[in-house]
Structure formats: structure tokens, C-alpha cells
C-alpha positions as CSV (number, residue, x, y, z in Angstrom):
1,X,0.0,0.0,0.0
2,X,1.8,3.3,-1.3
3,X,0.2,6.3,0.5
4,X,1.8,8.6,-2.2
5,X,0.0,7.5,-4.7
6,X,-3.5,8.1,-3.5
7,X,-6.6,9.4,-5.4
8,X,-8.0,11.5,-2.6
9,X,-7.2,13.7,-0.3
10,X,-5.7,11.8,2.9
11,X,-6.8,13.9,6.3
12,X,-8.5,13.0,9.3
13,X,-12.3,13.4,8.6
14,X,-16.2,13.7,10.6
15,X,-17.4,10.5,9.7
16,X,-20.3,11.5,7.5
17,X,-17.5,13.3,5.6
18,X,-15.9,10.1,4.9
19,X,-19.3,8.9,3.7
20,X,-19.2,11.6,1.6
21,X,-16.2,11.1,0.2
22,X,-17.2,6.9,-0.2
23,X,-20.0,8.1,-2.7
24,X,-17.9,10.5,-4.4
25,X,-15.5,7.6,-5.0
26,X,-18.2,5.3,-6.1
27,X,-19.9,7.7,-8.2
28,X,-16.5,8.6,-10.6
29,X,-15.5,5.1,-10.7
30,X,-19.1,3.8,-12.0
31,X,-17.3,2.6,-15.3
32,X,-15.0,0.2,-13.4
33,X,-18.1,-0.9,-11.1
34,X,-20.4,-1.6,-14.1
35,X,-17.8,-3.6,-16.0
36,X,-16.8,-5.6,-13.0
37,X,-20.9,-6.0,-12.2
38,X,-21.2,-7.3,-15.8
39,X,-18.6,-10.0,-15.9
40,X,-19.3,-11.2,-12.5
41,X,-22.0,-10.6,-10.6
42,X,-24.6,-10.3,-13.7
43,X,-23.7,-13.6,-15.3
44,X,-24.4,-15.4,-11.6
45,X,-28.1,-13.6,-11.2
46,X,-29.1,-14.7,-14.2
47,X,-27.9,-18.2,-14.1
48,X,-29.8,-18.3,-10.4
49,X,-33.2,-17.1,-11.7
50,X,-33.4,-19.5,-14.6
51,X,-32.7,-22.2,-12.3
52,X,-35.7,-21.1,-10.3
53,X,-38.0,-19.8,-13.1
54,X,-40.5,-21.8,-11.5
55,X,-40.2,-19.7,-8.2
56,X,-38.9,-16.9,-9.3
57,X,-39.0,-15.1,-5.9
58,X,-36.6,-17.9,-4.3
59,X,-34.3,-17.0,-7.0
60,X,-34.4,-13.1,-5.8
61,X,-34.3,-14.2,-2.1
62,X,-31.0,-16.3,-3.0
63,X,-29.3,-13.1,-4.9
64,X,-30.7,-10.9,-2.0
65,X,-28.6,-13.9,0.6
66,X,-25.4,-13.5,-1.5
67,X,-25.1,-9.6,-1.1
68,X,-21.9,-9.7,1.0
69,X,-20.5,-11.1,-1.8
70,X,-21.5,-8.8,-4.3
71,X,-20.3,-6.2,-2.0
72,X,-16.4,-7.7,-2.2
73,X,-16.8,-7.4,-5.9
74,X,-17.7,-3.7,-5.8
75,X,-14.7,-3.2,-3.2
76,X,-12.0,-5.1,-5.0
77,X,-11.8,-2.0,-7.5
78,X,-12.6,1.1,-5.6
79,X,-9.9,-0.1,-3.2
80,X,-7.2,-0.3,-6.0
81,X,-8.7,2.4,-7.5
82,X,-8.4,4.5,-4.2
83,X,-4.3,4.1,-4.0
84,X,-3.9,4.7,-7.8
85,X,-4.2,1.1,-9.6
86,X,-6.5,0.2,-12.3
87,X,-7.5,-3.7,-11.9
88,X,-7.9,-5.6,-14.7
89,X,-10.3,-7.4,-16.3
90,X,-9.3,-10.5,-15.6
91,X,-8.2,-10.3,-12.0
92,X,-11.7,-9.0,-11.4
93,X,-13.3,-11.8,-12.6
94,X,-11.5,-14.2,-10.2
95,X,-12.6,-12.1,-7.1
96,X,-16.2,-14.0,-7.2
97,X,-15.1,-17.6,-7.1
98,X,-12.6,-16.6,-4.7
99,X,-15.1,-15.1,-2.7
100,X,-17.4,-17.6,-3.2
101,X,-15.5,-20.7,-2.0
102,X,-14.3,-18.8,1.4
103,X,-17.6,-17.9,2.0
104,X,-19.1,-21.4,1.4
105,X,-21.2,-22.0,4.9
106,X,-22.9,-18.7,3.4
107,X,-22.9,-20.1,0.0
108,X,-24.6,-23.6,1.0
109,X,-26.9,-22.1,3.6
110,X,-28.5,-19.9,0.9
111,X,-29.0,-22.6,-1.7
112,X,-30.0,-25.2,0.9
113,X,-33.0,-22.1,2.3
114,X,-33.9,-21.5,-1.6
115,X,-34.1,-24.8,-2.7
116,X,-36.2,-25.6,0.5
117,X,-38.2,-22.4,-0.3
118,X,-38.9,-23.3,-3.5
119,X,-40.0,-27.4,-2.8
120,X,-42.5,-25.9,-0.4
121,X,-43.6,-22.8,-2.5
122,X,-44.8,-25.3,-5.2
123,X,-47.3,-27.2,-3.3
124,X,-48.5,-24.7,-0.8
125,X,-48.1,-20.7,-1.9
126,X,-49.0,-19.5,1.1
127,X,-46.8,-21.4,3.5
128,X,-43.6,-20.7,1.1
129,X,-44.3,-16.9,1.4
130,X,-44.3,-17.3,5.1
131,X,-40.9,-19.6,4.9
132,X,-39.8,-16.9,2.5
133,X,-40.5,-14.3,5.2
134,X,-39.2,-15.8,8.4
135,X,-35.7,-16.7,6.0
136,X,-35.4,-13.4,5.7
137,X,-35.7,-11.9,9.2
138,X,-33.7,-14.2,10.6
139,X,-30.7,-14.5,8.4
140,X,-31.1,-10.6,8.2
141,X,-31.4,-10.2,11.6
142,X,-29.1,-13.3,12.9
143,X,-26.5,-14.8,10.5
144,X,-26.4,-13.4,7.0
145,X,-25.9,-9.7,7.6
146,X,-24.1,-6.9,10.2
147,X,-25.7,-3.5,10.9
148,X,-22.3,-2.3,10.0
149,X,-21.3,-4.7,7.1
150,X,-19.8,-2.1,4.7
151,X,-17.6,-0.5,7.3
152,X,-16.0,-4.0,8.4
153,X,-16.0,-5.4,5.1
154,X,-12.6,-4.3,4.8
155,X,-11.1,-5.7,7.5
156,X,-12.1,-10.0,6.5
157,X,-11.7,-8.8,2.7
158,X,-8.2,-6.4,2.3
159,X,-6.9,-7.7,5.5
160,X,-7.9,-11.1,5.7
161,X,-8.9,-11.4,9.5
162,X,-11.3,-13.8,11.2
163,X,-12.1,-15.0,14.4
164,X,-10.8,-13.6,17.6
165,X,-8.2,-11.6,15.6
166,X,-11.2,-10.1,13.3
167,X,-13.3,-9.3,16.5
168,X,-10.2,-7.3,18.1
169,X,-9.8,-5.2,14.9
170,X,-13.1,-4.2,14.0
171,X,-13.5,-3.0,17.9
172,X,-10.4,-1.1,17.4
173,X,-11.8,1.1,14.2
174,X,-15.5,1.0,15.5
175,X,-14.7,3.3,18.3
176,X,-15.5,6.4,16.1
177,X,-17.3,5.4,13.4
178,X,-20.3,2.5,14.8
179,X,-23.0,5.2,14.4
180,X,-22.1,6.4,11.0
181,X,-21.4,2.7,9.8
182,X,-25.4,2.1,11.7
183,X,-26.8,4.9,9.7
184,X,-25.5,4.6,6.6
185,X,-26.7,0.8,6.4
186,X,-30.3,2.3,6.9
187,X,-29.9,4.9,4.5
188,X,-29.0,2.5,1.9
189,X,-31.9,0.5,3.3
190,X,-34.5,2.9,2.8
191,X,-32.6,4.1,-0.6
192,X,-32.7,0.9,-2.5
193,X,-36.6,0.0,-1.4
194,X,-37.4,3.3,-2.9
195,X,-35.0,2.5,-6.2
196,X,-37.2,-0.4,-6.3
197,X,-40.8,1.5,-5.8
198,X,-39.9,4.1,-7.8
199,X,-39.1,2.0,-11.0
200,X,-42.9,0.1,-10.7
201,X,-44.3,4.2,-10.0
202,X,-42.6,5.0,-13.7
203,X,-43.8,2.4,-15.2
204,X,-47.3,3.7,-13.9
205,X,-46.9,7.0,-15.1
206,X,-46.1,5.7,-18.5
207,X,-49.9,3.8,-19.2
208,X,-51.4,6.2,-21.2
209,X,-54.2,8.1,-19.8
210,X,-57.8,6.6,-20.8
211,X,-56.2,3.0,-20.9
212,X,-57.9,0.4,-18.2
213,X,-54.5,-1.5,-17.6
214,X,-53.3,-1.1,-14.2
215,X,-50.2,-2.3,-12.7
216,X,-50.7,-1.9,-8.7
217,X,-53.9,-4.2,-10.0
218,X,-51.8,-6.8,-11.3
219,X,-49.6,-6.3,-7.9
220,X,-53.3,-7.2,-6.5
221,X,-54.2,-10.3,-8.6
222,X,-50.7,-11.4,-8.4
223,X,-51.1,-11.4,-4.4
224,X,-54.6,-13.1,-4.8
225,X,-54.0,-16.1,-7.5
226,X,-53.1,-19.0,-7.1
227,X,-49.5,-20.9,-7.7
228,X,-50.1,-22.1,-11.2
229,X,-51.2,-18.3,-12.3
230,X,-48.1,-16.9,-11.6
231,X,-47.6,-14.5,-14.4
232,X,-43.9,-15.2,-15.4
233,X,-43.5,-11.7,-17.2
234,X,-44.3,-10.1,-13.8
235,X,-41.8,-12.0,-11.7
236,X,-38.9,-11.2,-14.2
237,X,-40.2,-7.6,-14.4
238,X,-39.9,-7.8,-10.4
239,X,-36.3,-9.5,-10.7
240,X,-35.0,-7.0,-13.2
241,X,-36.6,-3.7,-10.7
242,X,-34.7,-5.5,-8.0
243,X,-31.5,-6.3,-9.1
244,X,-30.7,-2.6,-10.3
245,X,-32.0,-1.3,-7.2
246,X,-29.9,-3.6,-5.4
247,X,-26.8,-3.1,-7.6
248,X,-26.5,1.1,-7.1
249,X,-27.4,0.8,-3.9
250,X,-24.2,-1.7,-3.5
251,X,-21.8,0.5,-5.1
252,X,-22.5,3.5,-3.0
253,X,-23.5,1.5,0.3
254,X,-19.8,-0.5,-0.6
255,X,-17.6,3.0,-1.4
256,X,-19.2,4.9,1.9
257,X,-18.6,2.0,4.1
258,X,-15.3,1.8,2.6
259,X,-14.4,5.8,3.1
260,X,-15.5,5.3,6.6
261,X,-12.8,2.3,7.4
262,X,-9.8,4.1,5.7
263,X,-10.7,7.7,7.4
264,X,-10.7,5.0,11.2
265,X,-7.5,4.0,10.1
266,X,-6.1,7.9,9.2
267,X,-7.0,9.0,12.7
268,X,-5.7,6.0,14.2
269,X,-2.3,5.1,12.3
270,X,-1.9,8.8,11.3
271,X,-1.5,8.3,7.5
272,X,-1.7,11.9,7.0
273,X,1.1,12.3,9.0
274,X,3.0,9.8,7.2
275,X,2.0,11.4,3.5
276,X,3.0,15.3,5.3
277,X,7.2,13.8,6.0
278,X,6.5,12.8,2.1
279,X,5.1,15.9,0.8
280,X,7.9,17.8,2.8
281,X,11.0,15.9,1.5
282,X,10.0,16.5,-1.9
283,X,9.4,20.3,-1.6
284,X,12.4,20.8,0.6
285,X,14.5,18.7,-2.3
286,X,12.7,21.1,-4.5
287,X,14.3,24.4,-2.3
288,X,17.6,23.2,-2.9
289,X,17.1,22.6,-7.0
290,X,15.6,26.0,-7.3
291,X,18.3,27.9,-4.9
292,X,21.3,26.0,-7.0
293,X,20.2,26.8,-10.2
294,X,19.4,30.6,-9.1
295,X,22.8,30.0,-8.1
296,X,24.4,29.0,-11.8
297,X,22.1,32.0,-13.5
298,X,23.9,34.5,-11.0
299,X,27.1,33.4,-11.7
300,X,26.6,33.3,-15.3
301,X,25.2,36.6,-15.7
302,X,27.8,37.9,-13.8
303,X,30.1,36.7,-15.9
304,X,28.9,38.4,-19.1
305,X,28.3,41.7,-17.2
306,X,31.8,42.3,-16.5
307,X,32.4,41.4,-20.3
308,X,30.1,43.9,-21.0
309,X,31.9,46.3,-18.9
310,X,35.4,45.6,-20.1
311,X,33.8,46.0,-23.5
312,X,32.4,49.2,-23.1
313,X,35.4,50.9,-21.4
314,X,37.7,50.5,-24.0
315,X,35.5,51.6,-26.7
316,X,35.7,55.0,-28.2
317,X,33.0,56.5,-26.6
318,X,34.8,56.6,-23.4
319,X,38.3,58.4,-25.2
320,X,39.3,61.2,-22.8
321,X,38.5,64.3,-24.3
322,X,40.6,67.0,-25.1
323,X,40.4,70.1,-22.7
324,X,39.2,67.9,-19.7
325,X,42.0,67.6,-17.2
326,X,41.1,64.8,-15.3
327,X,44.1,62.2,-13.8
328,X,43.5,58.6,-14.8
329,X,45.2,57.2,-12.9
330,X,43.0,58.2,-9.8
331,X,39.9,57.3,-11.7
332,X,41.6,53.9,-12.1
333,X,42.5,53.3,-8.6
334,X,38.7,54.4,-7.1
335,X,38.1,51.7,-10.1
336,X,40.1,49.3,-8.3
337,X,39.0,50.0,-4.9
338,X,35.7,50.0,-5.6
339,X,35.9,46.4,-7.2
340,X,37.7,45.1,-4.5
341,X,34.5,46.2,-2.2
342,X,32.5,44.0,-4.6
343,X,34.5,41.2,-4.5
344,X,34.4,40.5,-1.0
345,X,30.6,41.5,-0.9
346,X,30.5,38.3,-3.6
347,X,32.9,36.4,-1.8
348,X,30.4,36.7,1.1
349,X,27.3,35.8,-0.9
350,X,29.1,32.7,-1.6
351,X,29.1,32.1,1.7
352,X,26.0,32.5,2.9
353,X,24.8,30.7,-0.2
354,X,26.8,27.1,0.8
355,X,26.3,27.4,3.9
356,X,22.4,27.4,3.7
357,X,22.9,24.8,1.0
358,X,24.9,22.5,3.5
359,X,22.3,23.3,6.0
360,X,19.3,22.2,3.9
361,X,20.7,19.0,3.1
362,X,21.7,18.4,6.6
363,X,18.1,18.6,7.3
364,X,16.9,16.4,4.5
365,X,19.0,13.6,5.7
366,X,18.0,14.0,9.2
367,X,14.8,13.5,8.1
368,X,15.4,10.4,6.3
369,X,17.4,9.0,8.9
370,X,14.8,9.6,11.9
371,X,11.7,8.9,9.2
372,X,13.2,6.0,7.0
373,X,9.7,4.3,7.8
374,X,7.9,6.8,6.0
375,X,9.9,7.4,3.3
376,X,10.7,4.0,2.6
377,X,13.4,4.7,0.0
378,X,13.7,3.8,-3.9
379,X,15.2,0.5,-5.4
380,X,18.7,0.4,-7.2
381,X,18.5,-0.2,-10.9
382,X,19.2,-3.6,-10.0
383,X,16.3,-4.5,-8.0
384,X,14.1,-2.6,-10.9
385,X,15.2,-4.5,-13.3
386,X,14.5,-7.3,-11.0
387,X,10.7,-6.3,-9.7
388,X,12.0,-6.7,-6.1
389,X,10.7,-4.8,-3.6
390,X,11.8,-2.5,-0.5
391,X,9.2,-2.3,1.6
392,X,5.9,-3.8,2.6
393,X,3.2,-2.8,4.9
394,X,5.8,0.2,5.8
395,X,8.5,-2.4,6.7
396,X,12.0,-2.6,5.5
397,X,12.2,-5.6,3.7
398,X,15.2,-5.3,1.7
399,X,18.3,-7.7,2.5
400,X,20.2,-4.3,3.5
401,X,18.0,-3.6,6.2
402,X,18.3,-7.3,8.0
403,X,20.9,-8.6,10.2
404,X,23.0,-11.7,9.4
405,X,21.7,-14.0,11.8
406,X,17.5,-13.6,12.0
407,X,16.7,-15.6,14.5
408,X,19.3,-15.1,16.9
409,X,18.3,-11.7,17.1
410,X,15.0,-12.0,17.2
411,X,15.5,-14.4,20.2
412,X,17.1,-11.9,21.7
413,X,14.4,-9.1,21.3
414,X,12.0,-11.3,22.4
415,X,14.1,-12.3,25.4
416,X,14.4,-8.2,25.8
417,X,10.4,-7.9,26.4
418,X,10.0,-6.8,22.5
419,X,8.0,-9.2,20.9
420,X,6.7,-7.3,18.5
421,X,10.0,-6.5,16.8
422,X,11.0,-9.9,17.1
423,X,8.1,-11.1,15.4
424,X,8.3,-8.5,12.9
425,X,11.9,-9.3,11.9
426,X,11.4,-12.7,11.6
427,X,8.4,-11.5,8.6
428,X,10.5,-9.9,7.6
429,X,13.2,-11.9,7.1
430,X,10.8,-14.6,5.3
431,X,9.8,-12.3,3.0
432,X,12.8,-10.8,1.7
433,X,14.1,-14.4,1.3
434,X,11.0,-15.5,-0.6
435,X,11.6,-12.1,-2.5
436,X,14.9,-12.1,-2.9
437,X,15.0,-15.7,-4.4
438,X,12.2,-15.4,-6.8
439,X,9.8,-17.4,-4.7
440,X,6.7,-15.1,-5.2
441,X,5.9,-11.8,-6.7
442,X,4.7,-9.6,-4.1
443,X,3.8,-5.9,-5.1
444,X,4.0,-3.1,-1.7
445,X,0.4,-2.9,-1.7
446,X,0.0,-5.9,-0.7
447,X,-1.1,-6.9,2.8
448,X,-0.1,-9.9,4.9
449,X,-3.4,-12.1,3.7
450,X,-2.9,-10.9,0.1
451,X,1.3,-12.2,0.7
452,X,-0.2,-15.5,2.4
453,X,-2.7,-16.0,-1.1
454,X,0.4,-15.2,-3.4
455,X,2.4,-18.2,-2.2
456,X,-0.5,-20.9,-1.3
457,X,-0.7,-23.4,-4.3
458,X,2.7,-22.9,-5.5
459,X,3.5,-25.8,-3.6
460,X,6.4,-24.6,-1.8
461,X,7.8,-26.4,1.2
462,X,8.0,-22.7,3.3
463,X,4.1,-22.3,3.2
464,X,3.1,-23.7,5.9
465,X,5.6,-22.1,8.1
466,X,5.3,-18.9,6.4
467,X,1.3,-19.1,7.2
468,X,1.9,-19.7,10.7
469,X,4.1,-17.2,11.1
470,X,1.7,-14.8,9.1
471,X,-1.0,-15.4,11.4
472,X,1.5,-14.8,14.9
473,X,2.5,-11.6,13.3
474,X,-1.5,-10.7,12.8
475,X,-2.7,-11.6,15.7
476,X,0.2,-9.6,17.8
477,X,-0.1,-6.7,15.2
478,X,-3.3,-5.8,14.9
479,X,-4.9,-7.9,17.6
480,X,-2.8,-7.4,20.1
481,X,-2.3,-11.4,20.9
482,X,0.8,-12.7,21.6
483,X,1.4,-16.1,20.2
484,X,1.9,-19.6,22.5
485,X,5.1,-20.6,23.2
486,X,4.3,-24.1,21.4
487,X,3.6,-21.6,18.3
488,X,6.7,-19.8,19.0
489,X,9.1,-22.7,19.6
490,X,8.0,-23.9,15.8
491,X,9.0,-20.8,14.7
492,X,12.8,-20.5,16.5
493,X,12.9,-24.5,15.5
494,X,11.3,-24.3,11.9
495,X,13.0,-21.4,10.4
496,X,12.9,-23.1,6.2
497,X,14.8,-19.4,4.9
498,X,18.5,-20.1,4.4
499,X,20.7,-17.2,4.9
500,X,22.3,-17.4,1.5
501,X,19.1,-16.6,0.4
502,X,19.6,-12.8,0.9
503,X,22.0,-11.4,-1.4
504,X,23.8,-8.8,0.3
């Protein structure tokens, strides 16, 4: 995750400001949202409803069950799209399956409640609407959904948590933000039944006047028939009203909640502090470029002032004239004396000049020294041509930055009471080896679950030590857990990462 390269304004936010901001995001990335809707999401609805053409309404109730998956899909792009990346089509499309098998107790429990639904809506209509009904509550109310589902969204999809560690985190942001997480679910509520009123209302208003067709009496006769007079036209009219509704009210409900979880993060991690020791190395390099070449013009200009000067005095307009008695000699030494004056005035100048200079860059590096974290600095041509990265997560990763023996000294932090760096190097350390060998591609917006998904099915003989040490380093990171000292024993006793790994 590069800060720097943000689309929006990093500050510390009210949190309907944040919301604010979500929409805003939503609403100029609609392009990317349609596109990844119609590849993904689109293709799934229809597939569902055909299956229960029959039932039509358990084949709406099953899309309405898989909304916290749809919602991933709408976040997988605003969130590149937020830190300056433009996903492709293609990894797009594998963000639903992906989704779809780590979600599978939701997955099952919805096509296990529709296909239920839909045995008992064929031979009793009224006893499947009430199943329909009571499905919904309770798996609204109980299992399926969270009164603040967009705002933690982030947190099990970007950063991978579950369980305890998941719990911990989402306590941690909610402090600030729980009532404008609350209210924004129920304005997206309330917006997307009135998307889907309003569309049946238009369709109304576009009967021609004197014609006895009405559709609120259709709504009625629908309510009144029986099973086999189910008018199929209406139920797909009812699908289609639903599943746009359902759609924009995603995107923006997705982009607020998702505004709201990275302004928690800016007031708690102080990312706009981080980008400010960016911003301010770059204009103070900026100073210096600007003073020095002020600096070259001065001295240039200089330069072809005196050759004006020597040019002028000995042309012939400045002849001594005859009958003016004047001695030239003491002209020429007031000459003299007065460029001496001037070149210790320059002389000075100079001075003053490097000595600022040397004092600017003085400062610079003491900045980077005492803020390497945050400027996290560039890769060597080398490493370019290479695609290795530096940093990751705003830790050093490169060899450079590790010391020759890893677990010795992260024994001995640990021993020291700081557990946190010990864990941390020893992440460190397996990822720069995994980097520096070519294991995996790892880009430094990744997180630790996105590192963890890089290297699973390569078949590698690290990843199961690299996946329990992935989820020690969560749980003390972000959770606040240390890890067992059976856990921690496999990781002194385990450690796969050979030193000759990391090229120094």
C-alpha cells in the first residue's frame, strides 16, 4: 500500500464526511463498477433465476442472501482504485469464485434455504411466502448480515482477519465510526426499497391516460392467484426492478462504508502524517534545485556583465576628451578600490549561499534517517530491473535492512520484552528471502493475507511455516495477541529461509 499515490485527499475526517467522500469515489469510478458487475456478478443472477424460473421469488431471495459477496466485488476495484491502480479485467473476474468458496457455509446455507423455499412454495403458496419471510428476518437479523457490514467489510476482505483476531480489529476502528457505519446501512436500506418502488411508480406513469391496464392491479391479482397463475413476465419484471436497485445501492452503500474504514484508520495510524514527511521531503528537495540553479544563472550573468563592462570601457565613446583635465590614474584606482568592495561582498554571498545549501541537506537527511519508515526509500536499478521490492506494509524488507543471523536476534528481542519487533523481523526476514529468491511476486500494496494467497498453491515447502508465522504476526499486530510458546518454539525451530538466500 503506497500512500503517495493516493486518489484522494488523505486527512482526518467527521465520519459522514468520509461517507461523503465513499460516494464521491463510487460515483466517478461507476465505469470500473459496471464492468466488474457485468462480468461477474450479472452472469451469476441470471444463471440463479433461470434455475428457479419456476419460483422466481426464491431465485431473488438467493441473490438478496449473496449480497456480502457482491459487495467484495464492488470493493476489489474502488480499493485499487483509491491508491492509484486500475485492476484488470481479468483479475476482477477471479474475485467471485474466490469469494465464493471462502464464503461457502454462506454459499450452501442460501441454496440449501432456496431450494427448500422453492419445494415448499410449489405445493402450498402460502406457506412458502411465510418460509420466505421468516428466512429473511432471521438470516437478516441473525447470521447473514451486520448492521455495519460495509464498514467492516474491509477488514475480512483487504486484511484477511477472522475469528478472535477479526473481532479485536473491528473493535479497534469502530470506536469512532459505529453510528455512521449504523446509519448509513439504513440509509441504503431505505434508498434501494425506494430504487425499487420508484421503477414500478414510472412504469405507472407511462400507461397512457384513458387505458384500463393497471399495474398496482396486477400487484393485487398477483397477491390473490393461485400458484399455477403466476404470471412469469411479472416475476422477471420484479427481478429486473430488483437487481438494479440492489446493484446502485451496493456500489455506493460499498464505497461509503469503505471511506469510513480508511478515514478509522487515518485517525488511528496517522496516514496523513506519514504522507505530510512525504510531501515535505520532496518540496524541501525542491528548495535546494531552485536555490542552485538561481545559483548557476547568478554566476553566469555575472560573468557576461563584466564582459560587458570591459567591453564598453575600452571603446571610443569613453576616449578622454581634449580640454578635460582629469588624472587617470586616480579614476583607475577608485576603479580598483571600488571592485575590491565588490568582491568581498560576492565572496560573502558565496558564503552565505553554501552554507544554507549545506544546511538544507543536513536537514533532508535528518529527516530520512529519523523517518526511514515513512519514506521507505527507492530501489537500485538492479532491484528494478528485478521487480524486487523494499518495503511492505511500511516495513523494511530489503536484505540491507536485515541482520545476518535472524533468529538469533529475534531471540534476543524477544528475550528483551519486545515481541513485537521480534516477530516482525522474523516476517521480515521470510519475506525478503521469498523475494529475494524469486519465490513469489509480491507488489507493496499488498497486505499480509494478500502475501499469504500469493504463495498458497505454488507448492512450496516454506508455506506452511510462512502461514503460521503470518497469522502470529497478525494476531500480535493488529490484535494485540501474543502467540503460545508451542507456536513460537515452531517458529525459532522451523525457520525453512536459508541465509544465503539474501543477497547482500
Amino acid at each position: 500500500m503506497e500512500l503517495e499515490k493516493v486518489t484522494a485527499e488523505i486527512r482526518p475526517r467527521s465520519d459522514w464526511e468520509a461517507v461523503d467522500l465513499g460516494v464521491s469515489l463510487s460515483r466517478s469510478h461507476l465505469g470500473t463498477l459496471w464492468r466488474a458487475w457485468l462480468v461477474t456478478v450479472l452472469p451469476l443472477s441470471l444463471l440463479i433465476l433461470l434455475l428457479f424460473f419456476k419460483t422466481m421469488g426464491w431465485g431473488i431471495f438467493l441473490i438478496w442472501w449473496l449480497k456480502p459477496i457482491w459487495d467484495r466485488v464492488a470493493l476489489f476495484p474502488l480499493s485499487r482504485n483509491l491508491f492509484g491502480e486500475e485492476p484488470d479485467t481479468k483479475a476482477t473476474i477471479k474475485v467471485l469464485p474466490q469469494q465464493l468458496r471462502e464464503n461457502w457455509v454462506l454459499v450452501i446455507l442460501g441454496i440449501g434455504f432456496a431450494v427448500f423455499g422453492h419445494l415448499v412454495h410449489r405445493e402450498n403458496v402460502d406457506g412458502g411466502l411465510i418460509v420466505l419471510f421468516w428466512l429473511c428476518l432471521l438470516g437478516a437479523l441473525f447470521y447473514r448480515s451486520s448492521i455495519y457490514r460495509a464498514f467492516v467489510l474491509p477488514v475480512r476482505f483487504l486484511e484477511g482477519l477472522k475469528g478472535g483476531r477479526y473481532r479485536a480489529r473491528v473493535s479497534l476502528l469502530s470506536r469512532r465510526s459505529s453510528g455512521a457505519a449504523l446509519g448509513l446501512t439504513v440509509t441504503c436500506v431505505l434508498m434501494e426499497i425506494g430504487l425499487f418502488l420508484s421503477q414500478f411508480f414510472f412504469l405507472q406513469f407511462m400507461v397512457p391516460e384513458g387505458t384500463d391496464w393497471s399495474f398496482w392491479q396486477v400487484m393485487e391479482n398477483f397477491f390473490q392467484s393461485e400458484g399455477d397463475a403466476f404470471p412469469f413476465w411479472l416475476m422477471a419484471l420484479i427481478a429486473a426492478a430488483y437487481f438494479v436497485s440492489m446493484s446502485l445501492t451496493s456500489w455506493f452503500y460499498t464505497g461509503g462504508g469503505f471511506a469510513l474504514y480508511v478515514n478509522s484508520r487515518t485517525w488511528s495510524e496517522g496516514w496523513d502524517i506519514e504522507l505530510a514527511f512525504k510531501r515535505l521531503g520532496q518540496r524541501i528537495s525542491l528548495v535546494v534545485f531552485v536555490m542552485s540553479l538561481f545559483f548557476v544563472v547568478s554566476e553566469v550573468h555575472a560573468e557576461t556583465s563584466q564582459e560587458r563592462v570591459e567591453e564598453v570601457l575600452v571603446s571610443d565613446d569613453f576616449e578622454v576628451q581634449k580640454g578635460i583635465r582629469r588624472d587617470y590614474q586616480e579614476d583607475s584606482d577608485s576603479i580598483m578600490r571600488l571592485s575590491g568592495g565588490l568582491g568581498f561582498i560576492g565572496a560573502l554571498g558565496n558564503l552565505l549561499f553554501w552554507g544554507v545549501t549545506i544546511a538544507i541537506v543536513g536537514g533532508i537527511i535528518w529527516i530520512i534517517v529519523h523517518n526511514a519508515q515513512a519514506f521507505g526509500g527507492g530501489m537500485s536499478p538492479s532491484e528494478k530491473e528485478k521487480g524486487q521490492i523494499k518495503t511492505l506494509a511500511g516495513m523494511q524488507i530489503s536484505p540491507e535492512s536485515l541482520p545476518d543471523d535472524i533468529i538469533a536476534t529475534a531471540k534476543k528481542l524477544w528475550a528483551e520484552g519486545r515481541k513485537k519487533d521480534a516477530l516482525g523481523l522474523l516476517y521480515r526476514g521470510a519475506i525478503s528471502s521469498m523475494v529475494s529468491r524469486d519465490l513469489v511476486e509480491i507488489e507493496e500494496s499488498d497486505t499480509e493475507s494478500e502475501c499469504l494467497r500469493r504463495l498458497n498453491g505454488k507448492d512450496l515447502p516454506e508455506y506452511p511455516y510462512f502461514a503460521t508465522l503470518t497469522n502470529a504476526w497478525v494476531s500480535m499486530a493488529y490484535a494485540k495477541e501474543d502467540p503460545d510458546e508451542g507456536t513460537m518454539g515452531q517458529l525459532w525451530e522451523e525457520w525453512p529461509f536459508p541465509a544465503e538466500g539474501r543477497s547482500r
